[in-house]
TIRO-140993 format. One record per residue (C-alpha): x, y, z. Coordinates in steps of 0.25 Angstrom, whole numbers, plus 2048, in hexadecimal, padded with zeros to 3 digits. Example, Ala and Ser with C-alpha at 12.3 -4.5 7.8 and 13.67 -1.06 7.14 Angstrom:
% residues 2
8317EE81F;8377FC81D;
% end
This chain:
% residues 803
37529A394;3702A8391;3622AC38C;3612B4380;3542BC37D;3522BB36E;3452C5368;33F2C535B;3332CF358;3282C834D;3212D334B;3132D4346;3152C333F;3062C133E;3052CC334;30F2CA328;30A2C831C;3082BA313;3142B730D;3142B92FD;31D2BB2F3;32F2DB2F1;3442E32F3;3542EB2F9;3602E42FB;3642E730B;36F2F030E;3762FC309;3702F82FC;36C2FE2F1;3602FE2EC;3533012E4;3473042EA;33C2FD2E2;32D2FD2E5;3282EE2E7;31A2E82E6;3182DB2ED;3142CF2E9;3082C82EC;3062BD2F5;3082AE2F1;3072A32F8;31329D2F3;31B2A82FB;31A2A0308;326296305;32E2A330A;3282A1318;33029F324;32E29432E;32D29733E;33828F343;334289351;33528E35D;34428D364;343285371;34428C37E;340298378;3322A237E;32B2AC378;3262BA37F;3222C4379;3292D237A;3232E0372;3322E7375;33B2D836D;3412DD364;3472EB36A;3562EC36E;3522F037C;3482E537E;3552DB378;35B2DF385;3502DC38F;34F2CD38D;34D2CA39C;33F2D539B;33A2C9391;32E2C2396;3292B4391;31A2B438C;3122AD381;3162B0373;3112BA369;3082B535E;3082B6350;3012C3353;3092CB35C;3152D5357;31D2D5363;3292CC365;32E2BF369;3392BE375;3412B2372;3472AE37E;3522A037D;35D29B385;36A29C37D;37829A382;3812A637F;38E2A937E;3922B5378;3952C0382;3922CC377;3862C6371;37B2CD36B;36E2CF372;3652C736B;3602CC35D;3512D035B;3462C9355;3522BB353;3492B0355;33D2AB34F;3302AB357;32B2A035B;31B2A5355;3222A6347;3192A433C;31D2A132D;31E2B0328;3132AC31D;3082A7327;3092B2331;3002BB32C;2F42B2327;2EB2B5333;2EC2C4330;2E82C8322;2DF2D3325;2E82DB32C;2F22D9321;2E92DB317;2E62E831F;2F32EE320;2F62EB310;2EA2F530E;2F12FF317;2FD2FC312;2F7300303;2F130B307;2FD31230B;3033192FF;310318301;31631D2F3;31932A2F1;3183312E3;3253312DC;32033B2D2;31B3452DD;32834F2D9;3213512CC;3173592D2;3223632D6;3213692C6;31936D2BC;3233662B3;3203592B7;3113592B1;3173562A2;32334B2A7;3193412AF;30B33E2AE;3033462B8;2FB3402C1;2F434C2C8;2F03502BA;2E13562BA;2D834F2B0;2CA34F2AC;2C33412B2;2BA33A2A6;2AD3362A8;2AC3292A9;2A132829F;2A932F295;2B5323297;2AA31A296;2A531F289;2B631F283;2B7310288;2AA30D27F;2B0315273;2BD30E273;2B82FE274;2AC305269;2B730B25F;2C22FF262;2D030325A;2CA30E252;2CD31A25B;2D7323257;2E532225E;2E0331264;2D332D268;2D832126F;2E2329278;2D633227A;2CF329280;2D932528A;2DD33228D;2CE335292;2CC328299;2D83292A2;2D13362A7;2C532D2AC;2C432D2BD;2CF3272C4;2C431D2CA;2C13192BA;2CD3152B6;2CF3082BC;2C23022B5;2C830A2A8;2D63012A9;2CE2F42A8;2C42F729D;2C72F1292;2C12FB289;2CD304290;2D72F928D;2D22F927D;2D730927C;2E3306282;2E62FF278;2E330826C;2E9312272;2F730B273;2F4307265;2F2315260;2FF31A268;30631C25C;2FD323255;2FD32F262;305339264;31033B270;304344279;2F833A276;30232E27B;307335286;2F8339289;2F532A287;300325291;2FA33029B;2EB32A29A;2EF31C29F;2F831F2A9;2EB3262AF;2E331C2AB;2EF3132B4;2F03082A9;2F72FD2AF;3062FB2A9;3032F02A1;2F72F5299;2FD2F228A;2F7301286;30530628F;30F2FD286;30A30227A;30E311280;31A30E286;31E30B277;319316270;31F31F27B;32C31827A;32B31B26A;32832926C;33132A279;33D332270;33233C268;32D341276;33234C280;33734828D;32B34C295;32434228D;32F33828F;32C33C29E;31E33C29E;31C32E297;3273282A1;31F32E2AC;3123292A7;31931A2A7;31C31C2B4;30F31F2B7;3093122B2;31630A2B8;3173052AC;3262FF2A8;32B30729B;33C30529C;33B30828B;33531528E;33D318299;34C315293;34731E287;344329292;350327296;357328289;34F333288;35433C293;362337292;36433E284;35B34B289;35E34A299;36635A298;358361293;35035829F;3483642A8;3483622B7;33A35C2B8;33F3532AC;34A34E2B4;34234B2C0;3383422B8;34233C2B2;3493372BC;33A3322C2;3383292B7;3473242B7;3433212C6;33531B2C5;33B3122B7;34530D2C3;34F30F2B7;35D3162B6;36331B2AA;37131D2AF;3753262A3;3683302A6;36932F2B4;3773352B4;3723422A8;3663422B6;3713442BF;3763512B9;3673562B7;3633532C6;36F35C2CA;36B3672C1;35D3662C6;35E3632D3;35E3712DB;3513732D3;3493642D6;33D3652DF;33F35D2ED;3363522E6;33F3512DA;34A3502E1;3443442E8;33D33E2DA;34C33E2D4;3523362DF;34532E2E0;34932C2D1;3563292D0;35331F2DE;34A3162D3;3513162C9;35E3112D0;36531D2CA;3723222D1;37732F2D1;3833352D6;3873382E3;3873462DD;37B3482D9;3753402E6;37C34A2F0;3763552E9;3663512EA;36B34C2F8;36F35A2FC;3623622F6;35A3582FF;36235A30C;36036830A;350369308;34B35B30D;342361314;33A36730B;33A358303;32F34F304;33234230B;32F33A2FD;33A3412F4;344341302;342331300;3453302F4;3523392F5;35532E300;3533212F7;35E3292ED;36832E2F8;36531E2FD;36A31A2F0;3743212EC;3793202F9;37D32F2FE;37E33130C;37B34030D;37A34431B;37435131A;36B34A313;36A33F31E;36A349329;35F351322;35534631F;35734132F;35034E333;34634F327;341342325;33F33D333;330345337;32D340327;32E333328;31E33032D;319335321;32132F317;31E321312;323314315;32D313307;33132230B;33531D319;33A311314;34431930C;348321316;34E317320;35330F314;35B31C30F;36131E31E;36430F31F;36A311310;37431D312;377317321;371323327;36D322336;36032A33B;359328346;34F334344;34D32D336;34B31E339;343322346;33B32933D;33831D333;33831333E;32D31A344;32531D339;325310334;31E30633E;30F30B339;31330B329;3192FF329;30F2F8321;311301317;3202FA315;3232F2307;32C2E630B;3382EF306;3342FA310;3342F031D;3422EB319;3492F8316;343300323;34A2F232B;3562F4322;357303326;355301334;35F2F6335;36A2FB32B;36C308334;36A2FF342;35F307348;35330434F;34830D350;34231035F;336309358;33E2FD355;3332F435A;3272F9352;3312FC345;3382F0344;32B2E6346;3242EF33D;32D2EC333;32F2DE336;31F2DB334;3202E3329;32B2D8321;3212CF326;3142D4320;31C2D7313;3232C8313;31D2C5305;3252D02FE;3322CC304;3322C02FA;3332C72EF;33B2D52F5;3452CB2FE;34E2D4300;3442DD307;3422D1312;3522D0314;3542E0314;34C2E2320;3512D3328;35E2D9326;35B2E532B;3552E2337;35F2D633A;3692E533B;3612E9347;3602DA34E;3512D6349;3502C8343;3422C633E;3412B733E;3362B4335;33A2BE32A;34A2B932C;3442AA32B;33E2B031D;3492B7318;3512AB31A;3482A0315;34E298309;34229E2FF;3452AC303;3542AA302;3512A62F3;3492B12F1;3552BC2F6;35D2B42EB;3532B72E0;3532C62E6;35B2CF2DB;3612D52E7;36D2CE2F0;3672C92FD;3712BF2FF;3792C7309;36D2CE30E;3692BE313;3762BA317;3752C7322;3682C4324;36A2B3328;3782B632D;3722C2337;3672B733C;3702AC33F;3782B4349;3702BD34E;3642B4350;3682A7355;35B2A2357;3552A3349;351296342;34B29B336;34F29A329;35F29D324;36729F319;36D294313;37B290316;37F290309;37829D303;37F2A5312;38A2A030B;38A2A42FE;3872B2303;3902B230E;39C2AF303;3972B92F9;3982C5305;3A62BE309;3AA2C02FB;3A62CE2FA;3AC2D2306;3BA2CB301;3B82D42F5;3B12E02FC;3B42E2309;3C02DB30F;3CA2E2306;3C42F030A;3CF2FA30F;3CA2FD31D;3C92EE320;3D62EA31A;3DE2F4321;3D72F032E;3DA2E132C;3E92E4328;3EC2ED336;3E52E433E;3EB2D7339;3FA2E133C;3F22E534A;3EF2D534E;3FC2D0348;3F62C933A;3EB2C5332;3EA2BA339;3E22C3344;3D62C933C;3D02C6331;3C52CC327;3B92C6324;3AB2C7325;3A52C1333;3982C332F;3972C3320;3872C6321;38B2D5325;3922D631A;39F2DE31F;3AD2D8324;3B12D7331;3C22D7337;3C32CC342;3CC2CC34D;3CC2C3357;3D42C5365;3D62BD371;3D02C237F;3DD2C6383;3DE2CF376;3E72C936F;3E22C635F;3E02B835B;3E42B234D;3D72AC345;3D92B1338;3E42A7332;3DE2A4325;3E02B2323;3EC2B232A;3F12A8320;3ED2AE314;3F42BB319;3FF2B431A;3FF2AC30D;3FC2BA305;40A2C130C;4152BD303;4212C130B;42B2B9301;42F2AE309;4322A0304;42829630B;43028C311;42C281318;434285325;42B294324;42028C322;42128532D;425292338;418299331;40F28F335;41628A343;41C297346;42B29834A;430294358;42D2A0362;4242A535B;42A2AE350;4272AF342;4312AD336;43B2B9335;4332BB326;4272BC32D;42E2C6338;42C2D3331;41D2D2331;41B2CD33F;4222D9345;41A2E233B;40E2DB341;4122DC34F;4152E834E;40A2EF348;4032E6354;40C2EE35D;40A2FC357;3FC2FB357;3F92F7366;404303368;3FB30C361;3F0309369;3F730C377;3FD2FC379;40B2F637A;40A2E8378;40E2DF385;40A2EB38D;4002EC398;3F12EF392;3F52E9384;3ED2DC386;3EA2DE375;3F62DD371;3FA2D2367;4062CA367;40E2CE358;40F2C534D;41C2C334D;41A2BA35D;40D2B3356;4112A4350;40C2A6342;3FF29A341;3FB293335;3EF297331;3E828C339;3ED28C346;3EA281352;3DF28735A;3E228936A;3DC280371;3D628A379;3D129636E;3D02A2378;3C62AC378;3C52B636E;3C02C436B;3BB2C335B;3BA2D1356;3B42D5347;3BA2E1345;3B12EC33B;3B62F6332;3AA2FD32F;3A7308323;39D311323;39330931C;393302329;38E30D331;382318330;384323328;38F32D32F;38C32333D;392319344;386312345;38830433F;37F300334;3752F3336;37D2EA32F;3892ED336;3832EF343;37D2E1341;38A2DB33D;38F2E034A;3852D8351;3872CC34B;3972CD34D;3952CF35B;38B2C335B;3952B8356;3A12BD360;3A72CA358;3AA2D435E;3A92E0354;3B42EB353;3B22F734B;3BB2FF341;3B230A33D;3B3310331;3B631E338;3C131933F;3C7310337;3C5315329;3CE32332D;3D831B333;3DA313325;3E2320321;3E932032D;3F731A331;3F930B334;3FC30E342;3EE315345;3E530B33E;3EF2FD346;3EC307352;3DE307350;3DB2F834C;3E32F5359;3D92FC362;3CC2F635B;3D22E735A;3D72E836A;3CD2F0371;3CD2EB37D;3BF2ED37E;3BC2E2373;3C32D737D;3BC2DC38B;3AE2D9384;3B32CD380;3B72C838C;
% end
């Protein structure tokens, strides 16, 4: 009996927040940022709470500041028994249980595995702390953490007639003069004229800034609006557009009916006005976040018949409202293409950002072409950039997936001293486009991981999970790990309510801290629970698979755990959909085929290897091979085998007397004279590949070689088991592409890496064929790539760990 230390780090429990009733799909997606606003409580939530299993027996508690750290995973002996935390504390919980093991190349165990034993529901933890919640939602509010799209309008003069100008100067009126045009309009009712009544709006939206809240709600105020849209028709194009100016400084809420009334009379006259009034009124609409998609698609129109004789500052504030309408004409967006190139040399830094910004919203891809080129003008003067427009390049060279590494190498010198004084969202999209383009940083995400500890409050649900999806995709742990990671985790906590409506958000940062060995127990519990499951099949995004890694990753990696599981029957589903997709998708990829074809020549048939999936939860296939201790290969695969042989139609009658030697074999051991021509081309390939490797088969130091095919007796496909099955050495071999590794690295990705992990947990050994070896040698002679397959599959190393 051996004893295993098993941690888990709970974090800050007492504090998260009372469950009520926000969005990304994980991985290499991609995706549209949208802004969220979360619901309010309800008591009805709680049915989403998970239940503390009890405590296992045999288990003690001690607390240790340093769980959760892969140094402190190795000093189980320093552990030392003491009371448990309470529901207060943040440190960790040391589970310390006596497990057999048997596995002589296990895993040390994974942190934060096991629930704790002082586990709470995640809806009653926080009862007991309602000031100090109530507290850090102030702060967290006062924190301004939006940055002004429209700041690059404040680069040109131009701009001042294409948007509604906030800065504008303009003479405050008395209040007592407001007072006495409220009077006159409930005294004089309908009988004002159209002019008089956009007179008087025009002057009341000038009253102090202070005043015009108590103006919103008069209902002497609300009986102009009125008239005024009534009398719309009657204006002319400046006194409307003057109108819709006066209540956006007033702030009339979207839904006044006054604004429905003008969205139709702008829509009427949207073809008699010039395109910096198209402009100015969409801008306007903007301003009052008011819905107008009629408007907008006759903008649209618009600019699509008129897009050559668009100016630069046109062009700009166009693509603007296209963004912030989060809608993407395709055939104008392509005529934008060829006026963004035109322009591009002359755009202001800021422009340059609010075009990507822009293009970002409105899910609008643009060509490679056209991405390269704003990619190279900011690599050569990001510097001189402000951090805001640098972002929002990032969120578009994210979505359009360009890796351009000057680009790359340019923003890990420049953005690193920035990243304290951006905001949260900023930093958030930092990390997110590293972890998206694959690129690996360490002055980078060191930087964001040390910033991010004292703004975490700041976080939206959908900032927690993507800075623990970042951090986990590209396997790295800060030197902070500790304070970041628990941070976080509290921070998932205090923002549970939103993940009932944002599901996907809950298991985008599970899955990326399950890459880097962290297994929340109380948050899994959650994510697994049968109403949250339901909610994640409501999602308009696919989280199926996302749940299948996440349930499959805790069932080996954490033992221990009782919570809550995916069903049998929904794993199942999910598992056959990714098997299905991998038959279509990945199996019959040319890499992997030509590795299973040589290495079935290499070990002397099909019978030998077989492609599959081991662990369909990561989503990529996987060559096994399996060899005895003395290095000889061991048939497994004779379903395969049999369906090989089925498939090879060598014309041969079948007889019953063939029938017969094929399934018993032929006295001696020697296949069918039909059958000779491709034992010998197997044995021989056999041959010529432990030649090439610097063996002769039968000589001394060639324990690896393999007896040919032709002096093998040919099995059915069920043959009788030994009755002793000797030891074997299981291996999975990988053939990797580059979307497996970092950018221009050989640094796994967390997926993969995790993958790894887990094979190695269940008795694989895994063997690579990188894609920078293997993928040249594809273009290379048979010879070379048997050669090749030869060395990885009978490494002598694989067999001495083994033994």
């Amino acid at each position: 009996m051996a004893a295993v230390l098993i941690r888990r780090s709970f974090p800050g429990l007492s504090r998260v927040a009372a469950f009520t009733t926000r969005r990304t799909g994980a991985s290499g997606r991609r995706e549209h940022e949208r802004e969220e606003r979360p619901a309010g409580a309800g008591a009805g939530a709680e049915r989403g709470a998970a239940s503390r299993p009890p405590s296992p027996p045999g288990c003690s508690v001690s607390s240790d500041p340093r769980a959760g750290s892969r140094a402190a995973s190795q000093r189980f002996g320093a552990a030392r028994r003491a009371p448990g935390p309470g529901l207060g504390s943040a440190g960790a919980g040391w589970i310390r249980r006596t497990v057999s093991t048997t596995s002589a190349q296990a895993e040390p165990a994974p942190r934060n595995a096991l629930p704790d034993t002082t586990f709470k529901p995640l809806l009653e933890q926080d009862i007991s702390a309602p000031a100090k919640e109530e507290a850090e939602k102030e702060r967290a509010e006062m924190h301004d953490s939006k940055e002004d799209p429209r700041t690059f309008q404040k680069g040109r003069p131009e701009y001042q007639s294409l948007s509604y100008n906030t800065q504008e100067p303009i003479e405050a009126l008395p209040a007592e003069e407001g007072e006495a045009i409220l009077r006159r309009v409930s005294a004089c009712g309908d009988s004002e004229s159209p002019d008089a009544l956009a007179g008087y709006l025009c002057r009341l939206s000038r009253l102090p800034a202070e005043r015009r809240a108590a103006l919103r709600s008069d209902p002497r105020f609300g009986s102009l609006c009125r008239g005024a849209a009534r009398a719309l028709r009657s204006c002319s194009t400046p006194q409307l557009l003057d109108t819709l100016k006066a209540l956006v400084r007033v702030g009339a809420p979207a839904a006044l009916p006054a604004l429905r009334a003008c969205e139709s009379e702008c829509c009427r006259r949207a073809w008699d006005m010039d395109v910096e009034q198209l402009l100015l009124v969409a801008d306007c609409w903007r301003c009052l976040e008011r819905s107008v998609p009629s408007y907008l698609s006759i903008l649209f129109s618009f600019a699509n018949v008129h897009w050559k004789d668009l100016t630069l500052p046109q062009v700009v504030q166009l693509i603007y409202i296209i963004g912030e309408g989060r809608k993407s004409p395709a055939d104008l967006v392509q005529k934008l293409e060829s006026l963004i190139l035109k322009y591009l040399d002359a755009f202001t830094l800021e422009e340059v950002g609010a075009v990507c910004l822009g293009l970002f919203k409105s899910i609008s891809g643009i060509s490679d072409h056209v991405m390269k080129k704003i990619a190279d003008r900011v690599a050569l003067q990001m510097e001189d950039m402000s951090s805001y427009a640098l972002v929002n390049v990032l969120k578009m060279l994210r979505y359009s997936r360009m890796d351009h590494l000057p680009l790359l190498r340019q923003l890990g010198k420049v953005i690193p001293p920035r990243i304290p004084t951006i905001n949260i969202q900023g930093i958030m999209h930092v990390a997110l486009a590293c972890s998206s383009l694959h690129y690996y940083n360490e002055d980078i995400l060191a930087a964001v991981a040390a910033a991010l500890p004292s703004k975490v409050t700041y976080c939206r649900s959908k900032d927690a999970a993507k800075f623990l999806w970042s951090f986990g995709c590209l396997d790295y742990e800060p030197p902070n790990e500790e304070q970041f990671y628990s941070s976080l985790i509290e921070q998932m906590h205090r923002k549970i309510h939103e993940f009932e409506k944002f599901p996907e958000h809950l298991l985008t940062g599970l899955l990326g801290l399950a890459f880097v060995q962290r297994f929340p127990a109380n948050l899994i519990d959650f994510a697994l629970s049968a109403e949250f499951v339901q909610k994640t099949r409501e999602s308009k995004y696919e989280l199926g698979k996302d749940l299948l890694t996440l349930s499959k990753s805790v069932e080996i990696e954490c033992p221990g755990y009782k919570g809550s599981r995916l069903s049998p029957q929904l794993s199942k589903e999910i598992t056959e959909m990714v098997l299905n997709f991998a038959e279509e998708e990945i199996y019959v990829r040319p890499e992997i085929v030509e590795a299973v074809s040589l290495l079935e020549s290499v070990l002397g048939g099909p019978e030998y290897v077989k492609s599959h999936m081991l662990l369909p939860h990561t989503r990529s296939s996987d060559l096994e091979v399996r060899l005895a201790l003395d290095g000889h290969p061991v048939p497994f695969n004779f379903s395969g085998a049999a369906a090989h042989k089925h498939l090879q139609d060598i014309g041969v009658s079948l007889t019953d007397d063939l029938l017969t030697q094929l399934i018993k074999g032929r006295p001696g051991g020697r296949a069918p004279a039909e059958a000779g021509h491709e034992a010998r081309t197997g044995g021989g390939e056999r041959v010529e590949a432990a030649q090439a490797v610097g063996h002769t088969p039968g000589a001394p130091g060639a324990r690896l070689e393999v007896l040919p095919k032709s002096q093998r007796s040919l099995d059915g496909p069920f043959p009788p088991a030994p009755a002793q099955q000797p030891r074997e050495v299981k291996l999975a071999l990988q053939v990797s592409n580059r979307n497996h590794y970092c950018y221009c690295s050989k640094r796994l990705l967390g997926l993969h890496s995790l993958k790894r992990r887990q094979l190695r947990r269940l008795g694989y050994v895994p063997v690579e064929l990188p894609f920078w070896e293997w993928f040249p040698l594809l273009k290379r002679t048979r010879s070379e790539k048997l050669s090749y397959l030869h060395y990885k599959v009978f490494n002598p190393a694989l067999l001495r760990g083994a033994g």
